[in-house]
C-alpha positions, 0 to 999 in steps of 0.5 A, a space after each residue: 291465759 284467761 282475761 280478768 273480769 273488770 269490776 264495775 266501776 261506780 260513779 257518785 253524784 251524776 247530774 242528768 241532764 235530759 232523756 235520749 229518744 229510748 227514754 234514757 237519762 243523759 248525762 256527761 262524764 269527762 266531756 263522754 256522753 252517758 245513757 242512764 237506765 232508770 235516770 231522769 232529767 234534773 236528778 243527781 244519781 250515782 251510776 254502775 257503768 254497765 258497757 263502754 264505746 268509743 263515744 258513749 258509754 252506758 250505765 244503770 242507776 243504782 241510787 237517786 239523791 235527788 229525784 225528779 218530780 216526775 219520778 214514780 214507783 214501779 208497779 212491778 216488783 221486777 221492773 229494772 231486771 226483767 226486760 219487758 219494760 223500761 219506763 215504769 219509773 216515768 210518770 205517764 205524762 213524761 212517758 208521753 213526752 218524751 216520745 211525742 219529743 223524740 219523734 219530732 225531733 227526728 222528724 225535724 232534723 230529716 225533712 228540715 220543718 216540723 209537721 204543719 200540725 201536731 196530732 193530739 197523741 192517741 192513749 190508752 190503758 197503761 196496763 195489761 193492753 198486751 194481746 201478744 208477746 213471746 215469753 222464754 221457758 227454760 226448766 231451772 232446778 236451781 230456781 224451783 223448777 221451770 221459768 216462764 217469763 220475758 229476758 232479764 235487761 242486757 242479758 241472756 237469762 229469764 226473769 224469774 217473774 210470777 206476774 205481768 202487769 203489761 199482758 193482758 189479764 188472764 194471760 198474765 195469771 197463767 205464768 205460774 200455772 204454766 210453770 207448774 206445767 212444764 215442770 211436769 212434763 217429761 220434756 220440760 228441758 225441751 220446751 224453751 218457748 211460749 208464744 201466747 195471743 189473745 183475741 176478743 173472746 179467747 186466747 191461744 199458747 203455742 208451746 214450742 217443743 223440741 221433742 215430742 210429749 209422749 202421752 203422760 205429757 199429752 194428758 197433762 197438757 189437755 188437762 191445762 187446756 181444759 182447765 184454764 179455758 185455753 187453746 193450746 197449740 204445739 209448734 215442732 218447727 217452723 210456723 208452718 208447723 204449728 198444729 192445735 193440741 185437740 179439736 177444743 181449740 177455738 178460732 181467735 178474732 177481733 172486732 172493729 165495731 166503728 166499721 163492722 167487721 171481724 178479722 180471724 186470724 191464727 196465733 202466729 199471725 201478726 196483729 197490733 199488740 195493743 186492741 184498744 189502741 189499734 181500734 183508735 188507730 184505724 179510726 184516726 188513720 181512716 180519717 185521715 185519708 178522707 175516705 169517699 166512694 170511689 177512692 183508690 187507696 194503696 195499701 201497702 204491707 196490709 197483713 190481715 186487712 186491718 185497715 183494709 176492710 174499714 176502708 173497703 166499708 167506706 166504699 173505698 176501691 183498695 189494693 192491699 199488697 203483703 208480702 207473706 203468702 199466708 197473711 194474704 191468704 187469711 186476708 182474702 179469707 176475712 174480706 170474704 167474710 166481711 161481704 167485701 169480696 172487691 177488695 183486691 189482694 196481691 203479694 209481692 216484695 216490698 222491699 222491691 222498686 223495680 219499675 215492672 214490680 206489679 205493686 208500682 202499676 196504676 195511678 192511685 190517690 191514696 198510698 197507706 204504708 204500715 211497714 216493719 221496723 226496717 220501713 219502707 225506703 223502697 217504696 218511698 223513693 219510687 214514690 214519683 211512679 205512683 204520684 199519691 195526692 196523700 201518703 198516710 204513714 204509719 210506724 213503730 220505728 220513728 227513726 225509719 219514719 222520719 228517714 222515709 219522711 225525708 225522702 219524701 219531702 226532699 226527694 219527691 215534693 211532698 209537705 209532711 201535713 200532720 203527723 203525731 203519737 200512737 202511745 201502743 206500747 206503754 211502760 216501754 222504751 217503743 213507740 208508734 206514729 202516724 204521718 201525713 204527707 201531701 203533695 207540695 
């Protein structure tokens, strides 16, 4: 016997407390704490409860009587559906806030003290600075024809959405047209996902296929590349299968001006989402090492060498370690061409701290972790086998920041000097950071 759907229970007149570090409003019902999507702190709202837990529930808010002053409109007409974003309705300055708030907070309470000195955050754009995403493609007759677009909030389906204020220009124009596209294409049920990159002067779309286009398809899918200026690339499998449409694809690159060197990398390569807060970043990290001839850095999880090479022009003697075979490979390609062939590379797991691991040999005066989400556990509690005067950590996940910052400070001794905001991501729930640990 089927189970009855329950229908979603309204509350009225909620008063909202304070933001949880996922910019959630907070409020609490009959002694329950609740996380409010689209609430702010000091409003009264009514609520849908969306999802139930044992100790929290969640929930969305559908009307605002009394709203905060930091409360703006939404630039998008899909904000609050679409899952791309989850704070336009923040006011720049409370975005910032609450993500300087949650990072030191979780800092906090890991190490017990808060850093020695607060680091002005680094800001940018807060629109179309996205240089990469991943967006969904599915062929919807019901809808028109085929969507393309980010997932809707909590659920499975695509948003119908014809704009992005987040991606950067002219890859947010190209939506419609590329649904359009795969509307005409004879495989347009088999294509479920673009993955689009941007470099300085060009930008690439790997259009997944599960089936391959015949050649009506072919001539349609030149036609676009030509037509909106794109390299467009076909990916059948995995990312090893990734292969350019025509010989019109261009390479795509970036440039650091500040250090004079150029990265090429392909568009399945990881690269910082935000170009013009990367740039701030590097110059800020590197900075923060003190860089001078001679200097042995440390670079662990360096993927392309984006700190690497500056660090490397500042005459630094740097290892950088990655644990992807081709990021590695393309690494050693950039410092080539760079004029930078001293800079050592290695590939190894990181997520490996046995003692004869061959990234743990050598005494180094500087150690720089750019890790994944997941952190870099490992490598901080094998931190005392390599005895850096400096650890320059930097992070999108500040709950894995601040759980590593903990080892660091009660295990290993070290004191958390500085640490600070990197706003990458705006109008987004995510948030980046740097933090700078010395030896006690």
């Amino acid at each position: 016997m089927s189970r009855r759907r329950r229908e979603p229970r309204r509350i009225e007149g909620v008063s909202v407390e304070s933001l949880s570090h996922e910019g959630r409003g907070i409020a609490r019902i009959e002694g329950k704490t609740v996380f409010i999507h689209g609430a702010l702190p000091g409003e009264r709202v009514d609520i849908e409860l969306t999802r139930s837990h044992r100790d929290h529930d969640e929930a969305d808010a559908i009307a605002i009587h009394e709203a905060s002053p930091e409360r703006v409109t939404p630039r998008c007409e899909v904000y609050g559906r679409c899952g791309g974003c989850a704070t336009q309705h923040m006011s720049p300055a409370l975005q910032l806030k609450f993500r300087e708030q949650a990072l030191f907070d979780q800092l906090g309470r890991a190490t017990g003290n808060a850093p020695v000195q607060r680091l002005a955050p680094l800001t940018g754009e807060a629109w179309h600075y996205r240089r990469r995403a991943r967006l969904g493609a599915k062929y919807v007759p019901g809808k028109g024809g085929a969507l393309v677009g980010f997932r809707e909030r909590l659920k499975y389906f695509l948003t119908d959405m014809r704009g992005c204020h987040t991606l950067e220009r002219k890859a947010a124009a190209l939506i419609v047209p590329l649904r359009e596209l795969i509307s005409s294409l004879s495989i347009r049920e088999r294509v479920p996902q673009i993955e689009l990159a941007a470099g300085d002067d060009a930008l690439a779309l790997v259009l997944r296929v599960l089936a391959p286009p015949d050649e009506h398809d072919r001539a349609l899918l030149d036609a676009f590349e030509a037509e909106h200026d794109v390299s467009l690339y076909l990916q059948t499998g995995g990312p090893n299968t990734v292969v350019p449409l025509s010989s019109r694809s261009r390479p795509l690159t970036y440039r650091l001006a500040a250090f004079d060197v150029e990265f090429e990398f392909l568009p399945t390569d990881f690269v910082q989402v935000n170009a013009a807060l990367n740039e701030a970043m590097v110059g800020r990290v590197v900075d923060l090492l003190e860089p001078h001839e001679g200097l042995r850095v440390l670079d662990l999880f360096a993927g392309l060498g984006n700190f690497t090479l500056p660090l490397a022009r500042r005459g630094c003697r740097v290892r950088a370690v990655e644990g992807e075979r081709t990021l590695v490979a393309r690494a050693r390609e950039n410092a080539l061409r760079n004029g930078l062939p001293e800079v050592e590379h290695a590939l190894a797991d990181l997520f490996d701290d046995s003692p004869a691991a061959e990234w743990m040999q050598g005494r180094w005066d500087r150690v720089l972790l750019d890790p994944p989400r997941a952190g870099a556990r490992q490598v901080c509690e094998a931190m005392d086998r390599l005895e850096p005067g400096r650890i320059v950590y930097v992070s999108c996940n500040p709950a894995t920041l601040a759980r590593d910052a903990g080892v660091l400070v009660q295990r290993h001794g070290y004191h958390m000097s500085a640490a600070g905001v990197l706003d990458m991501f705006p109008q987004t729930a995510h948030a980046e950071a740097v933090a700078v640990f010395d030896r006690g």
